[in-house]
DRENDO-1510 file (C-alpha; in Angstrom, 1 decimal, always signed):
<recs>
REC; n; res; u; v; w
REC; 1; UNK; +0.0; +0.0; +0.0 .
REC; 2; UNK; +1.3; +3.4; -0.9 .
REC; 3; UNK; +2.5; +5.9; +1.4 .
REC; 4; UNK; -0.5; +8.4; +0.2 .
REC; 5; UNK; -3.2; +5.7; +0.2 .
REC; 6; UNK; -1.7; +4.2; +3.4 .
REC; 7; UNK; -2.5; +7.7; +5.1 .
REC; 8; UNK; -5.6; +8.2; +3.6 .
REC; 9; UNK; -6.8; +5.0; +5.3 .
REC; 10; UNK; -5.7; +6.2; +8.5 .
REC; 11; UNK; -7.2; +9.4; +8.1 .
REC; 12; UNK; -10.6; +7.6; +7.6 .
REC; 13; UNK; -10.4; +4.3; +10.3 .
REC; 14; UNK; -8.7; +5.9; +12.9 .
REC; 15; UNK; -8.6; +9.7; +12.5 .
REC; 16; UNK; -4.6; +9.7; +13.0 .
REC; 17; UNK; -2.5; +11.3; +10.0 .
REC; 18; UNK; +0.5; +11.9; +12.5 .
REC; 19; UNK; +3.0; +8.9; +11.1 .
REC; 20; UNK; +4.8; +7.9; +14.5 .
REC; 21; UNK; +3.5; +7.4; +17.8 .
REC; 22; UNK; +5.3; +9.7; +19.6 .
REC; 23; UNK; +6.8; +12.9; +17.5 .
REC; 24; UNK; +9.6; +15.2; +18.7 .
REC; 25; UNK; +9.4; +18.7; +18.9 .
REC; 26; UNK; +11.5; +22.0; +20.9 .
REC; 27; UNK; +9.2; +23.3; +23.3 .
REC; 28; UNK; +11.0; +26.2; +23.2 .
REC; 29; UNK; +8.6; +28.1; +21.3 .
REC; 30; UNK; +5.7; +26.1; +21.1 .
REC; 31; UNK; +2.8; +28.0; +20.9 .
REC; 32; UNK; -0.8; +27.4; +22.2 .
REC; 33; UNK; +0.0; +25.1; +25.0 .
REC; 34; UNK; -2.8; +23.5; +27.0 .
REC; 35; UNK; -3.0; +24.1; +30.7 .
REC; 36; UNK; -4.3; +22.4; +33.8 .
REC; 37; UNK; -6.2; +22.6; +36.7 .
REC; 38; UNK; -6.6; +20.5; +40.2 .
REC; 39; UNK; -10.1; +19.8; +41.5 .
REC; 40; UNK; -11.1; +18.1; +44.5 .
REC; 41; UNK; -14.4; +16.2; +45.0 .
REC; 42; UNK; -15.5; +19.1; +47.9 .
REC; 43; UNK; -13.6; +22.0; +46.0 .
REC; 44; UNK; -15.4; +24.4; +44.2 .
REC; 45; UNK; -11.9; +26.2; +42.5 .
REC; 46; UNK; -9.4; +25.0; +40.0 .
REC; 47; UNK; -5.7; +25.4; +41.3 .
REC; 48; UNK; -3.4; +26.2; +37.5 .
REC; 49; UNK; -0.7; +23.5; +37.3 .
REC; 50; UNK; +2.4; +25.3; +36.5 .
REC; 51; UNK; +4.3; +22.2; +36.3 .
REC; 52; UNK; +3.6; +18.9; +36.3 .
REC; 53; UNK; +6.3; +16.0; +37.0 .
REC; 54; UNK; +5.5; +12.4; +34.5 .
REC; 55; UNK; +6.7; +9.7; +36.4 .
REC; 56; UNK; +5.3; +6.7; +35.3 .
REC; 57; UNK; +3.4; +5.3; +32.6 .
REC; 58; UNK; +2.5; +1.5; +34.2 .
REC; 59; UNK; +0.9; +2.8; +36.4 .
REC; 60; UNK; +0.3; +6.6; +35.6 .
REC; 61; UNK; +2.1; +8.3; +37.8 .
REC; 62; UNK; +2.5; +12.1; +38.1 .
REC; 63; UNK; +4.3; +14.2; +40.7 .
REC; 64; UNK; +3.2; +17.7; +41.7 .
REC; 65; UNK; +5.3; +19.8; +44.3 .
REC; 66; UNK; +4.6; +23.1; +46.4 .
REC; 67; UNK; +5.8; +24.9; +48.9 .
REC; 68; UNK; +5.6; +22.7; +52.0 .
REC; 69; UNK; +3.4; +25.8; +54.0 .
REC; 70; UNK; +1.6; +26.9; +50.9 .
REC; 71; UNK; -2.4; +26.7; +50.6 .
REC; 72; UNK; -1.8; +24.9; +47.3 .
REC; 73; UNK; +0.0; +21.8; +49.9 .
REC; 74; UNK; -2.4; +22.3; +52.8 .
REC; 75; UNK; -5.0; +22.0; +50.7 .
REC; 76; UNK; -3.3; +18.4; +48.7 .
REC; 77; UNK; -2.3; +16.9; +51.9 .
REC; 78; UNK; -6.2; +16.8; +52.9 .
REC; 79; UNK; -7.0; +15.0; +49.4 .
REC; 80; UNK; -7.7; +11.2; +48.8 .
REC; 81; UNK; -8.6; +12.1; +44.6 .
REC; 82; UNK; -8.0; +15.0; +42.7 .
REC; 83; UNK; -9.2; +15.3; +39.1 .
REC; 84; UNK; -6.5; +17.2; +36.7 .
REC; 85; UNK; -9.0; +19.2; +33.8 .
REC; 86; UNK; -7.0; +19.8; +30.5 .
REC; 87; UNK; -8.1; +22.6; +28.7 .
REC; 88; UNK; -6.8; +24.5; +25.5 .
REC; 89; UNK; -5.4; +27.8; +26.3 .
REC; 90; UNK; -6.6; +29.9; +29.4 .
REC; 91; UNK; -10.0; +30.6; +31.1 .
REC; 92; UNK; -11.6; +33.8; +30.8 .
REC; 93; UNK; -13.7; +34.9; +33.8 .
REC; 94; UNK; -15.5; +32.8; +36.5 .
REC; 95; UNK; -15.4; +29.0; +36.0 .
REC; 96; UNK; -18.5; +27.2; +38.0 .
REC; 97; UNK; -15.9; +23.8; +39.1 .
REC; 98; UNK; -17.8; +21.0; +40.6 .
REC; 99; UNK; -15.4; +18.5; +41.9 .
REC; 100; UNK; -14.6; +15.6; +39.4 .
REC; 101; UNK; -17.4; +16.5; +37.3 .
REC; 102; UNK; -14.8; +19.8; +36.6 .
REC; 103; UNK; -15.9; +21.8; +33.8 .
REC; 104; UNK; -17.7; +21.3; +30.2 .
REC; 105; UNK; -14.5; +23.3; +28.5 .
REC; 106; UNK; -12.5; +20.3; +29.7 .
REC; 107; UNK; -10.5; +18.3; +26.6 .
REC; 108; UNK; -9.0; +16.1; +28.9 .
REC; 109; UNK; -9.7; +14.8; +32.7 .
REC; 110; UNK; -7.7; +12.6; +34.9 .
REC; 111; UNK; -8.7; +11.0; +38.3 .
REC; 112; UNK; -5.4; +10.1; +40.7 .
REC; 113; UNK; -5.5; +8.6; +43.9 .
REC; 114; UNK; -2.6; +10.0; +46.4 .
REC; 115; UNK; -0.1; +7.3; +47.4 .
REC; 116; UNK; +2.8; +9.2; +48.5 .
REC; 117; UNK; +4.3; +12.6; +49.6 .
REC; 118; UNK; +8.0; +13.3; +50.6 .
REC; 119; UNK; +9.5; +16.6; +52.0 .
REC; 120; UNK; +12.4; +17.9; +50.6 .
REC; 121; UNK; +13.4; +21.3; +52.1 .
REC; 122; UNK; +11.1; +24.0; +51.9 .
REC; 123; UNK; +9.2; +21.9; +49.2 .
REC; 124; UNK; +6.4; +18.9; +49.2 .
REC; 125; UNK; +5.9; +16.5; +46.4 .
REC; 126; UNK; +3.0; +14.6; +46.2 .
REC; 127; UNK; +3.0; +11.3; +44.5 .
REC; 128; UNK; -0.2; +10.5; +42.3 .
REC; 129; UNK; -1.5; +7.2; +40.7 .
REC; 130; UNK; -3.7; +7.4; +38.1 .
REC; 131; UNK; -7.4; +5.7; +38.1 .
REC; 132; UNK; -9.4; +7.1; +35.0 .
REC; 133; UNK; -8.7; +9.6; +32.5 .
REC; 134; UNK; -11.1; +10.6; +29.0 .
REC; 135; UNK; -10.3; +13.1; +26.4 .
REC; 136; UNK; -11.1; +14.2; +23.2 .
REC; 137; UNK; -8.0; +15.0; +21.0 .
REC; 138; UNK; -10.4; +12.4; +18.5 .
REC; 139; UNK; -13.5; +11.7; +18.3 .
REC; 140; UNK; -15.7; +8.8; +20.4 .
REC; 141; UNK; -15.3; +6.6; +16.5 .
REC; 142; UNK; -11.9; +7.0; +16.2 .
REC; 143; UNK; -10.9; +6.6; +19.5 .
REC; 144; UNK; -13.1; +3.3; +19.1 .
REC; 145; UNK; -11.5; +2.0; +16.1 .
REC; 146; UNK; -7.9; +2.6; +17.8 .
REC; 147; UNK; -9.0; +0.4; +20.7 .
REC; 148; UNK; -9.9; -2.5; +18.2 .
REC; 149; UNK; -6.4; -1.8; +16.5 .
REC; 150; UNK; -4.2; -2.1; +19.7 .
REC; 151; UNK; -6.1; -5.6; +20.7 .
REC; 152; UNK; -4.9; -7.2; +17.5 .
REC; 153; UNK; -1.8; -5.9; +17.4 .
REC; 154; UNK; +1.5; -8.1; +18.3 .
REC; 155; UNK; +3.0; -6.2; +21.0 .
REC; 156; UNK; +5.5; -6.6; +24.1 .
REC; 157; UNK; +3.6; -7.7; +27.2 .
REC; 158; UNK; +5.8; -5.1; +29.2 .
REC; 159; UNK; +5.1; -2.3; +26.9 .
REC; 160; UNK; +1.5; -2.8; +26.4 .
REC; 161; UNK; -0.7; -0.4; +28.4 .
REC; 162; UNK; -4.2; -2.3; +29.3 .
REC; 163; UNK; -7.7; -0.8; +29.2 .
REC; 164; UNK; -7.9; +2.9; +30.4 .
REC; 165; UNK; -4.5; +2.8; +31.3 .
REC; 166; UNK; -3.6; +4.0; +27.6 .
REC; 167; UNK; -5.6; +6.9; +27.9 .
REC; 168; UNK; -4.3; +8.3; +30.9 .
REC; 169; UNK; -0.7; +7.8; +29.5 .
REC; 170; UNK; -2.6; +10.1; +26.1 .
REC; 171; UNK; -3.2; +12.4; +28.1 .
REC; 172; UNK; -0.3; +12.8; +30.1 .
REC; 173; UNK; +2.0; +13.4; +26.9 .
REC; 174; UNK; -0.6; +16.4; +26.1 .
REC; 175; UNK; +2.2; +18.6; +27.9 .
REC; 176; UNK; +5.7; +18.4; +25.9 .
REC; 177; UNK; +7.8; +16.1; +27.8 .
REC; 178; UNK; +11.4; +16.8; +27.5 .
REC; 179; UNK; +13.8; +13.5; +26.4 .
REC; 180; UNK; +16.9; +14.2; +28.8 .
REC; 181; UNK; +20.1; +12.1; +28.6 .
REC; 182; UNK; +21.2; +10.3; +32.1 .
REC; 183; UNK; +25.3; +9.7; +31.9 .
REC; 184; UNK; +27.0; +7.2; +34.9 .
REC; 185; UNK; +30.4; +6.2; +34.8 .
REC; 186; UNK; +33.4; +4.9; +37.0 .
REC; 187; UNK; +36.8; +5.5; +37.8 .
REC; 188; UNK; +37.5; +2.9; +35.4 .
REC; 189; UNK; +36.7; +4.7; +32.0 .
REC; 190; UNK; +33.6; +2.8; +31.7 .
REC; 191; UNK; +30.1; +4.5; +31.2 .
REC; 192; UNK; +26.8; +4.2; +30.4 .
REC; 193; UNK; +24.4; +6.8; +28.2 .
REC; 194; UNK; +20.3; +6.4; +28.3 .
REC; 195; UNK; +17.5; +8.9; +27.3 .
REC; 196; UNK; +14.6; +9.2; +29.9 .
REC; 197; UNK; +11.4; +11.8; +29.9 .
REC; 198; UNK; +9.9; +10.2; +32.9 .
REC; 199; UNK; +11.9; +13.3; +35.5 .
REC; 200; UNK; +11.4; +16.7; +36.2 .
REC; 201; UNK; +12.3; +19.4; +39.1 .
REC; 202; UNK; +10.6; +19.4; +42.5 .
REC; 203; UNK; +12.3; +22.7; +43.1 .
REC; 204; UNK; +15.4; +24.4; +42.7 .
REC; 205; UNK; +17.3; +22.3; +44.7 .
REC; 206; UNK; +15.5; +18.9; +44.2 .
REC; 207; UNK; +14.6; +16.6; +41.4 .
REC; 208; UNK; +12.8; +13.5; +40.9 .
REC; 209; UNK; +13.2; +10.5; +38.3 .
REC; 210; UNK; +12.5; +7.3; +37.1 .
REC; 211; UNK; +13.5; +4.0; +35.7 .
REC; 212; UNK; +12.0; +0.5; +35.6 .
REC; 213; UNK; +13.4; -1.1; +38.4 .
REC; 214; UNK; +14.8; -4.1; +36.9 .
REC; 215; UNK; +16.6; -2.9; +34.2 .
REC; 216; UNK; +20.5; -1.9; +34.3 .
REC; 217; UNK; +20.0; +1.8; +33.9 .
REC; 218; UNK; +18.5; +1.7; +37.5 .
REC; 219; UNK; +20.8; -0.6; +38.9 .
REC; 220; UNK; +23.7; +1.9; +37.7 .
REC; 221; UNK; +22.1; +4.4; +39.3 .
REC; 222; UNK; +21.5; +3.0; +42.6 .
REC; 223; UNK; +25.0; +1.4; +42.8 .
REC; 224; UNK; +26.8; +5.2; +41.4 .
REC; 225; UNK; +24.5; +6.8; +43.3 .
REC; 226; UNK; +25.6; +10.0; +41.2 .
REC; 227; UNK; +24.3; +11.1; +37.6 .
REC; 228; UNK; +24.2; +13.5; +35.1 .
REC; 229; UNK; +21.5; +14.7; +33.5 .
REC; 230; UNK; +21.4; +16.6; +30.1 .
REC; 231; UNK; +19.1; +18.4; +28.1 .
REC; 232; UNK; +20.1; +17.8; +24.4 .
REC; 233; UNK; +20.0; +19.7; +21.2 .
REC; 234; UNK; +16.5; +19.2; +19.4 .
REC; 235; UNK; +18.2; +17.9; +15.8 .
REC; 236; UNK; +19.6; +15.3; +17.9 .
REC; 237; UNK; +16.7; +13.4; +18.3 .
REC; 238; UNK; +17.6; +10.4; +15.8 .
REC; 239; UNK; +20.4; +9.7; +18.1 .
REC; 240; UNK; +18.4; +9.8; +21.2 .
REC; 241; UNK; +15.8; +7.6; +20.7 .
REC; 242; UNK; +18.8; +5.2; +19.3 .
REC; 243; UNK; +20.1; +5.7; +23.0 .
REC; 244; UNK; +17.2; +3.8; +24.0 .
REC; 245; UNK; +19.2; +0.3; +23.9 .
REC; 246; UNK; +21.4; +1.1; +26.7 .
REC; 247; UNK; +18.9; +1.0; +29.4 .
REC; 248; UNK; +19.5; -3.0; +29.9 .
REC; 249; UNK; +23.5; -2.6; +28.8 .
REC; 250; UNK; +26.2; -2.9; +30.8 .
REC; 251; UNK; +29.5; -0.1; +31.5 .
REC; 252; UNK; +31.5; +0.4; +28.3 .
REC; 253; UNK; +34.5; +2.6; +27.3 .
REC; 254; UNK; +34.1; +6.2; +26.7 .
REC; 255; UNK; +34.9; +5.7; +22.9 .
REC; 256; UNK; +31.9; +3.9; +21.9 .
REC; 257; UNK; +29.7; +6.7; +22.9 .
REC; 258; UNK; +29.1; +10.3; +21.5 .
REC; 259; UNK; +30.7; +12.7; +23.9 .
REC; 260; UNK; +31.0; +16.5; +24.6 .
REC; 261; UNK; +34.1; +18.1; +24.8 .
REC; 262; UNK; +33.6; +19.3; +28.5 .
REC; 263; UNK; +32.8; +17.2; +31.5 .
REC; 264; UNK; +30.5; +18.0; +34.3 .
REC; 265; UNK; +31.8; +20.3; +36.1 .
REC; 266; UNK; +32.1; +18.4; +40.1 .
REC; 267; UNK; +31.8; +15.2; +39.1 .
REC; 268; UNK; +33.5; +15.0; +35.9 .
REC; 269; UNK; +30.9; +12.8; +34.3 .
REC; 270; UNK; +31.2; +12.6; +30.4 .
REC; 271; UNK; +28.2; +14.7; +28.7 .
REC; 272; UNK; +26.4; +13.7; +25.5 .
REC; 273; UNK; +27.8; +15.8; +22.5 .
REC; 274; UNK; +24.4; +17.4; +21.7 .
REC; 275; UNK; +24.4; +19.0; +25.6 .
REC; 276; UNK; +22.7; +22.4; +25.9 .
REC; 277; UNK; +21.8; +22.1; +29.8 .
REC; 278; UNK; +22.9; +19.4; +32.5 .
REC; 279; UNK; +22.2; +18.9; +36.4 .
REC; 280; UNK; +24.9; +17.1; +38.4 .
REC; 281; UNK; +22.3; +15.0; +40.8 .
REC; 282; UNK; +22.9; +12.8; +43.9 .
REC; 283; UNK; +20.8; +10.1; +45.1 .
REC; 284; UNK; +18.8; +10.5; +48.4 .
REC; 285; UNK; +15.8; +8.3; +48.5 .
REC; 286; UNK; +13.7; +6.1; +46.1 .
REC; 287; UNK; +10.1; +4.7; +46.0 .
REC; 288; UNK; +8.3; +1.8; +43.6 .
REC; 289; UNK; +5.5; +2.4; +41.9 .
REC; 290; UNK; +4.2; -0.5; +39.6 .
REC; 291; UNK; +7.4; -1.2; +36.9 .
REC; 292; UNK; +8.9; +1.8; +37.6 .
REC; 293; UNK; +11.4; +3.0; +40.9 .
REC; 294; UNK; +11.2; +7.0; +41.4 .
REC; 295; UNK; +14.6; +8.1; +42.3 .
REC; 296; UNK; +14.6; +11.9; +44.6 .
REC; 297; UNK; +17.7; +14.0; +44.7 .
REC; 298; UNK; +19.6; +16.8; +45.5 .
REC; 299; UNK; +20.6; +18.9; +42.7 .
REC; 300; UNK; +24.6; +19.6; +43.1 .
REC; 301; UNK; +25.4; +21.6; +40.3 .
REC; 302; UNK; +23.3; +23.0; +37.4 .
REC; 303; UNK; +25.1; +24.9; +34.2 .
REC; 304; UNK; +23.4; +26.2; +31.2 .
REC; 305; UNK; +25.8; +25.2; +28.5 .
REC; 306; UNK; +24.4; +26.6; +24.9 .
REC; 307; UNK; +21.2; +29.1; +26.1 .
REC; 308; UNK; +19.9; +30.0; +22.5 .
REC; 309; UNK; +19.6; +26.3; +21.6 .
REC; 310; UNK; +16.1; +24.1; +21.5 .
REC; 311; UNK; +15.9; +21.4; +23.4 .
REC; 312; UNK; +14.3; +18.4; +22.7 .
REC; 313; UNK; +11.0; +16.8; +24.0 .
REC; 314; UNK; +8.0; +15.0; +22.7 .
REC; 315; UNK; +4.5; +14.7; +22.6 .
REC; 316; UNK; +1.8; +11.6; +22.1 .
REC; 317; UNK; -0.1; +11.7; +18.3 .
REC; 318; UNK; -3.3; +11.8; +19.0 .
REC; 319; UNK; -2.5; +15.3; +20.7 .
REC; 320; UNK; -0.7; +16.2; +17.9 .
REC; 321; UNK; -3.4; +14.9; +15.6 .
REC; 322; UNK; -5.6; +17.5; +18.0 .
REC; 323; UNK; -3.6; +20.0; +16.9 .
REC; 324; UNK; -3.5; +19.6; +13.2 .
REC; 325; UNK; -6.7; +19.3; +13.4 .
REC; 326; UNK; -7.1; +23.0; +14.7 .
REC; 327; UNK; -4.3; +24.0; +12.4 .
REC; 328; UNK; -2.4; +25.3; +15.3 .
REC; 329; UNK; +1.4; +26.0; +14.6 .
REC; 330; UNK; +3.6; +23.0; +15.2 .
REC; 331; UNK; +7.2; +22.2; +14.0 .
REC; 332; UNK; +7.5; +17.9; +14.2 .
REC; 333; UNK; +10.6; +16.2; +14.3 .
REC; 334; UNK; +9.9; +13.0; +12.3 .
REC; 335; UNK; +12.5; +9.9; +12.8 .
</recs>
């Protein structure tokens, strides 16, 4: 079947035109962003979501962090469920909330259940599971015919995302997620080089992370106990998703990997060549969640290494479908 006639059929059956399943972009400039908002089920007002922290995609897990003595953490500590409302832009005026129902401008909705919150500082992260989430980047058909597609499809039992489960991962790659590049190494010369977008900043100070637990990635991690972390060059995506191999290999010699110049600056850990931005982070605590172990740390050093170039992150298709769809500005990256 032809490439034309191959999209065409897509188009029709399943509403996606949007050739991979995940498509790279540089957030850094991307316009017409959704936002967010937290209700309870006895809370009459959204709280905005200025950031929200992916952690996990069996289960969905996301983290969000406040102040430890703000009303925004007062008010979570006191919650069982929350229900995040996705909306496209901003809202204008007085919005009616009412609980989970949330409002009818909402294009997405997810309901977490709290499992977890850890202090760090003067900052509280709370540790969310998912339970339900709906959208409508597509319509009720489309979404349909994509369910029938996944069941016949051949895929990995560890990869495959069950029932709702799909949907609430959908949802939480509506927000650009950014691929970083985790580097570990030894005195030896040996190291290791792995992309991850499940991470993100509890505060200045802080960050959080995670990798399956059984893999090597997260056994390097756990036995280093140090990493670095390094936001990469947008063009470089073809070699960061080829990164994605290492997560289950073992050390190797600096030479077989693509290397910066400059080292991180305390702990001299090699950098990826494509480095724009990079966090030096040590290990202080860890909790499981499903397949995946969260990893909490202190932040040791931070350097901005290239500041005019665009980093590289990704979003999920059917919210890029959304977009096309709408014919909102949007610069793709396709492998």
């Amino acid at each position: 079947m032809g490439w034309t006639l191959r999209r065409l059929v897509n188009s029709i059956l399943f509403g996606i035109t949007i050739p991979q399943e995940y498509v790279c972009l540089s957030p850094e400039g991307f316009s017409h962003p959704l936002s967010a908002y937290i209700t309870g089920t006895d809370s009459n007002t959204g709280i905005p979501v200025s950031q929200d922290l992916f952690l996990g995609y069996k289960p969905m897990v996301i983290g969000l962090s406040f102040g430890r003595f703000s009303d925004e953490a007062r008010w979570l500590q006191l919650q069982e469920r929350i229900c995040i409302s996705v909306v496209a832009g901003e809202f204008q005026g007085d919005v009616m909330w009412k609980g989970f129902m949330s409002c009818r401008e909402s294009i997405a909705r997810l309901i977490l259940r709290k499992v977890d919150n850890r202090e760090f500082g003067e900052s509280v992260i709370f540790i969310f599971q998912g339970e339900w989430g709906q959208h409508r980047f597509l319509s009720g058909m489309h979404q349909a015919t994509n369910r029938m597609r996944e069941l016949v499809r051949l895929r990995k039992p560890d990869n495959y995302l069950p029932g709702n489960l799909y949907d609430q991962v959908r949802i939480g790659y509506a927000v650009p997620r950014q691929i970083s590049i985790i580097t570990v190494s030894d005195s030896a010369g040996r190291m290791n080089m792995f992309p991850t977008d499940l991470h993100g900043p509890v505060d200045e100070r802080f960050y959080a992370g995670s990798m399956r637990h059984g893999g090597n990635a997260n056994h390097q991690i756990e036995e280093f106990g140090t990493i670095a972390l390094s936001g990469v060059r947008a063009d470089w995506f073809r070699q960061a998703y080829a990164l994605g191999k290492n997560h289950m290999k073992d050390l190797r010699s600096f030479e077989e990997f693509p290397l910066s110049t400059i080292r991180s600056q305390k702990l001299g850990i090699p950098l990826p060549e494509s480095v724009v931005h990079y966090r030096e982070l040590r290990r202080l605590d860890s909790l499981d969640a499903g397949i995946h172990r969260i990893h909490f740390y202190e932040t040791l050093h931070e350097e901005h290494v290239l500041r005019d170039e665009r980093s590289l992150a990704h979003i999920h298709c059917y919210y890029a479908q959304w977009r096309k769809n709408r014919k909102l500005p949007s610069e793709y990256l396709i492998r």
